[in-house]
N, C-alpha and C positions, 0 to 999 in steps of 0.2 A: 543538524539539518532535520528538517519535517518527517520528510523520506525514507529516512532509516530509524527517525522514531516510531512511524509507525509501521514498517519492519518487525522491529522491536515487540512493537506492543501485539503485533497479531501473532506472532510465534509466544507470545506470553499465554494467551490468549485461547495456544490449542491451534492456531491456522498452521495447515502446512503449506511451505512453501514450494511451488512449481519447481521440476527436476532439475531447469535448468538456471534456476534464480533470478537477477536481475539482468534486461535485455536493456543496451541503445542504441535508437535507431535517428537518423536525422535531428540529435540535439535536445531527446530526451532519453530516459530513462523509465523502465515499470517492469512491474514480476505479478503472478498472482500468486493466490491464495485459493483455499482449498479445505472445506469443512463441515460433517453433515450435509452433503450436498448440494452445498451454498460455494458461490465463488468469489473469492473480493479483488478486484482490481488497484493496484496503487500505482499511478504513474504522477512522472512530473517531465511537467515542458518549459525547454528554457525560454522559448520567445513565449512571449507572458506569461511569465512565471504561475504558470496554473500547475494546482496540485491536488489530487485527486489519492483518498477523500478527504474534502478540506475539513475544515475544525468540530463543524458539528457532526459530521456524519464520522469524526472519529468517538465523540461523545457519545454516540448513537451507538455504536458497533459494540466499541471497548469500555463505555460507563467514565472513562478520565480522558483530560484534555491533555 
């Protein structure tokens, strides 16, 4: 799944992940991140499968798809 790829690749990456990890609320899922003073948000929602950040802004962040 997307979601825990990019999990994955931010803890590769050096992000720490929020104390209390991944939250669901109402049928989604998200955790932040946490680095040099920057924060990334990863969530996913099941009603339209929206998924946040999608393909290029993982390009953008981590350099691989």
């Amino acid at each position: 799944m997307l979601f825990e790829k990019v999990i994955q690749l931010a803890k590769k990456h050096g992000w720490k992940e929020q104390v209390y990890g991944v939250t669901g609320i109402c049928g989604s899922l998200g955790t932040n991140f946490y680095k040099d003073g920057k924060v990334l948000t990863v969530s996913i929602v099941e009603e339209g499968h929206m998924t946040y950040p999608d393909e290029d802004e993982i390009r953008e962040v981590f350099g691989e798809k």
